[in-house]
N, C-alpha and C positions, 0 to 999 in steps of 0.2 A: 637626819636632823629633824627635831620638832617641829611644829608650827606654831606661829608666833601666838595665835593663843592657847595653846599648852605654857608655853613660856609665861605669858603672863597671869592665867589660871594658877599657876604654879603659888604658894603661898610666900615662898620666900621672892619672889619677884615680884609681889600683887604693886608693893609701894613704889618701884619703877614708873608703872603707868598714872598714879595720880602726884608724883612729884613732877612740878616745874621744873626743875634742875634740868632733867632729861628731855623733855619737850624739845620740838626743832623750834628754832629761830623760826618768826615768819617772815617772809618775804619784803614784807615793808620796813623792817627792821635790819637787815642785814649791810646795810653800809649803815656809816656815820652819818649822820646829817648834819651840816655846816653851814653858817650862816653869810651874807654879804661881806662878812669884813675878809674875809679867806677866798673871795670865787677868785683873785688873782693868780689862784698855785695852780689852776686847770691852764692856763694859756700863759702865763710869765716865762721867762728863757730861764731865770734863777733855778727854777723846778724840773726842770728838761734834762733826765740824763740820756746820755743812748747805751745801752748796753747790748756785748757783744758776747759775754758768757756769762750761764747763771752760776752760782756758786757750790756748784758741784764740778765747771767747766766747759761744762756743754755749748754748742754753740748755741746762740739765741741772736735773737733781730728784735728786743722790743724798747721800751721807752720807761720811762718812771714814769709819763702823765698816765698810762693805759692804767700804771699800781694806780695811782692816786682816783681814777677814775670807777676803780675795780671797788675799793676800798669806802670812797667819801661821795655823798653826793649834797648836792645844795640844798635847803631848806625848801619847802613846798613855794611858801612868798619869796623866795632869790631866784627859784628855778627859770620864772618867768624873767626876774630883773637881768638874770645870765644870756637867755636868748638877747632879748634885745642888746645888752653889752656887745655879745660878738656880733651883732650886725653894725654898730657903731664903731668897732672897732674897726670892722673892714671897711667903713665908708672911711674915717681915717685914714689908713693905711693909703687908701687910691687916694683922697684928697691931697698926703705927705709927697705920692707920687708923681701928681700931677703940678703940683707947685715946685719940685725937684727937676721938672721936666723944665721948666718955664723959667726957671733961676736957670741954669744949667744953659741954656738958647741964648740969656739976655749977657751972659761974661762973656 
């Protein structure tokens, strides 16, 4: 095989190298970026599948949040509003727990 600049030395390749088209994606680029009104679909149950083969059959063990994660990420200004979310969330979660506990004692 050649090297890759023979290849693009090449004349009939020259416009590969200065077309966009062909460029890689860069890194900052490669998920979608999504704003606040969607950071529900990262932690909602609606969005939670579990899957047990991929579709060719194979066994697997992963999730549709890991796709959605793989795929989408939050807006630079939500990325922050998200952290805090799930930490409220879990302070929730134990407060729902602990009044659950406390109803649950007083019947």
């Amino acid at each position: 095989m050649s090297s890759q600049e023979e290849i693009l030395s090449d004349g009939r390749f020259s416009c590969v190298a200065r077309d966009p088209r062909f460029w890689e994606m860069p890194e900052k680029e490669h998920k979608v970026k999504i704003d606040k009104r969607f950071r529900a679909m990262f932690h909602d149950k609606k969005f939670k599948l579990r899957y047990t083969v991929d579709k060719r059959g194979r066994p697997v063990n992963y999730t549709s949040t890991e796709n959605l994660r793989k795929f989408y990420a939050l807006s630079e200004s939500d990325s922050d509003l998200s952290e805090s979310d799930s930490k409220e969330l879990t302070v929730k979660k134990k407060k729902k727990k602990k009044g659950k506990g406390k109803g649950g004692a007083d019947s």
